[in-house]
C-alpha positions as YAML, in Angstrom:
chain: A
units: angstrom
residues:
- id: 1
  name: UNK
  ca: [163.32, 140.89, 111.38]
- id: 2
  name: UNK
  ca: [162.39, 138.32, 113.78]
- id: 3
  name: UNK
  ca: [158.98, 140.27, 114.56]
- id: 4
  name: UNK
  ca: [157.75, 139.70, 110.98]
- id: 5
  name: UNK
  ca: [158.72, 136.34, 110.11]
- id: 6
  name: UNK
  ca: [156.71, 135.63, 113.26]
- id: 7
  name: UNK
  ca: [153.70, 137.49, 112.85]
- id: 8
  name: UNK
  ca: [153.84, 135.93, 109.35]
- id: 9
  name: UNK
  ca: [153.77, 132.28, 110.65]
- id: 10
  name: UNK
  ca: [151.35, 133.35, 112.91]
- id: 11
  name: UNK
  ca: [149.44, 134.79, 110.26]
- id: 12
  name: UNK
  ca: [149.78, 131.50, 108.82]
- id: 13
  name: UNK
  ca: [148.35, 129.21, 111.79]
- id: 14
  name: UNK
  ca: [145.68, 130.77, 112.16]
- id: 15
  name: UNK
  ca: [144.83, 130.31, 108.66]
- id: 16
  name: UNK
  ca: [145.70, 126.68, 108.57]
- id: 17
  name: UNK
  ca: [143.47, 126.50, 111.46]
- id: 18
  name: UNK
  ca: [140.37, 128.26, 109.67]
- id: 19
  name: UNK
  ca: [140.78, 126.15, 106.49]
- id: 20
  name: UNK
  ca: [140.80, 122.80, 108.84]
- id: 21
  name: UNK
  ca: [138.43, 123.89, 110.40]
- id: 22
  name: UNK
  ca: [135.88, 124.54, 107.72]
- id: 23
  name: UNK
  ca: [135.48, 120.65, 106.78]
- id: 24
  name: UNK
  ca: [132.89, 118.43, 108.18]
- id: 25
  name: UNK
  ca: [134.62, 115.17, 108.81]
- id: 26
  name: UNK
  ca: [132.18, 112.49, 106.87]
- id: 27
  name: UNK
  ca: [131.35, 110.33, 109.72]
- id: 28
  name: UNK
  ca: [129.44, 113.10, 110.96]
- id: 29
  name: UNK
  ca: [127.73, 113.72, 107.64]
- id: 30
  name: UNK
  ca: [124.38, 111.69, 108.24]
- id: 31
  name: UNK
  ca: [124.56, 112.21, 111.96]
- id: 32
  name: UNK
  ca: [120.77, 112.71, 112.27]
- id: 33
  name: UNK
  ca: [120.46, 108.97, 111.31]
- id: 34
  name: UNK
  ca: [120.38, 106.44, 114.45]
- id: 35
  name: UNK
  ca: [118.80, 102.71, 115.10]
- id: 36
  name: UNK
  ca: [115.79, 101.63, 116.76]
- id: 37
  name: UNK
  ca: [116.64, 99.03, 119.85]
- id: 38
  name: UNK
  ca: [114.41, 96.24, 119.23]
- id: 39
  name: UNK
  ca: [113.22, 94.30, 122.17]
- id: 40
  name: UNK
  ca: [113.26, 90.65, 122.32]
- id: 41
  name: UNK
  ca: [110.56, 89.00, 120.14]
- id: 42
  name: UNK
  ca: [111.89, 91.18, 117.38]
- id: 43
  name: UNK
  ca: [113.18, 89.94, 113.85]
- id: 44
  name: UNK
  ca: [116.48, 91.72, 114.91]
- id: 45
  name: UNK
  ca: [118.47, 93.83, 117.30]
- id: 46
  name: UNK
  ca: [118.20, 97.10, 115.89]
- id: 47
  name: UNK
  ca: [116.43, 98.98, 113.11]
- id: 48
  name: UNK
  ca: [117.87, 101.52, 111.10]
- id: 49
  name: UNK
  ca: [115.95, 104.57, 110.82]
- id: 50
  name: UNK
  ca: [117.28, 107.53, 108.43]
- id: 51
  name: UNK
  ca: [116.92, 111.52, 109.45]
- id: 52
  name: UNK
  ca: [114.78, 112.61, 112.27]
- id: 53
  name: UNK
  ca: [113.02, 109.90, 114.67]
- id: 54
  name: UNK
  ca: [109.95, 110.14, 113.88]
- id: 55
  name: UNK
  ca: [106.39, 108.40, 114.06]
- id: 56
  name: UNK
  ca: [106.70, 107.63, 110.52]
- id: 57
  name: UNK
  ca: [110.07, 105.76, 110.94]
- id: 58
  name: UNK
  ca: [108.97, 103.59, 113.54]
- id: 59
  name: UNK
  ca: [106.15, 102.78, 111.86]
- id: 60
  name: UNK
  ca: [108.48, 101.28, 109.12]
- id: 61
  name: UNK
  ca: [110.43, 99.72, 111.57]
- id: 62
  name: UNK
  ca: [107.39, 97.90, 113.42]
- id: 63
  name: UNK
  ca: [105.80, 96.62, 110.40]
- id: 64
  name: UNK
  ca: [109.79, 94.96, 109.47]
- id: 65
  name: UNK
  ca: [109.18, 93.11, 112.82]
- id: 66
  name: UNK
  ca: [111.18, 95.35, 115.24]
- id: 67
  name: UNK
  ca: [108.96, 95.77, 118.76]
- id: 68
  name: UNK
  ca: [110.79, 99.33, 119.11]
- id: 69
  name: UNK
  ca: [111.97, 99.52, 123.09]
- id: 70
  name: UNK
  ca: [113.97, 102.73, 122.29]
- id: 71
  name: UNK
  ca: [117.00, 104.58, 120.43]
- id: 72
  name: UNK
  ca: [120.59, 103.99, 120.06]
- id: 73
  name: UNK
  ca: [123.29, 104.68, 117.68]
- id: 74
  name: UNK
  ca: [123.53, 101.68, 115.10]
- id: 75
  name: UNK
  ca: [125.82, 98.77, 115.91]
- id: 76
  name: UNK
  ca: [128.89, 97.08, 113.12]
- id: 77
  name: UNK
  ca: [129.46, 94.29, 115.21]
- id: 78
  name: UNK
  ca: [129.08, 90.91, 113.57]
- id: 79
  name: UNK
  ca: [126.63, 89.42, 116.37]
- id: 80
  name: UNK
  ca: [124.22, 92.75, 115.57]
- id: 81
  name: UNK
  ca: [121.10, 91.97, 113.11]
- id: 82
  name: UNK
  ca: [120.45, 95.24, 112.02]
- id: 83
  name: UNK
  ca: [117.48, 95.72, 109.76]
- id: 84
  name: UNK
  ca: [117.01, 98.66, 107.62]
- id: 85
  name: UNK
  ca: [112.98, 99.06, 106.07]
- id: 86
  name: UNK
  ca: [113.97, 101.73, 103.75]
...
């Protein structure tokens, strides 16, 4: 008897497991998406671009008044002017 109720709760775990498994949490939802680090002389610190970095994006970014010195995830502090050209 105690041989199936514990292959049955192990039965059970691991399908608990599978079915947490299976969701994408939804801060990782728009992962792709990142800020540009603008360098000083910019209208801001940072410059939210959305998807893939690409020549395109910075473009946008540039002509919002963001010299682009590089990438970085986007900042939520208070002290942060991020600028988003989209």
């Amino acid at each position: 008897m105690k041989q199936v109720i514990f292959a049955s709760m192990t039965a059970m775990t691991v399908l608990a497991l599978a079915f947490m498994l299976s969701f994408q949490p939804a801060q990782y939802a728009f992962a792709s998406d990142g800020c540009y680090i603008c360098t000083s002389g910019s209208s801001a610190d940072q410059c939210r671009y959305h998807g893939s970095d690409t020549f395109d994006q910075r473009k946008k970014c540039e002509a919002a008044g963001c010299k682009v010195g590089g990438t970085t995830s986007c900042s939520s502090a208070a002290n942060v002017k991020v600028i988003d050209p989209n």
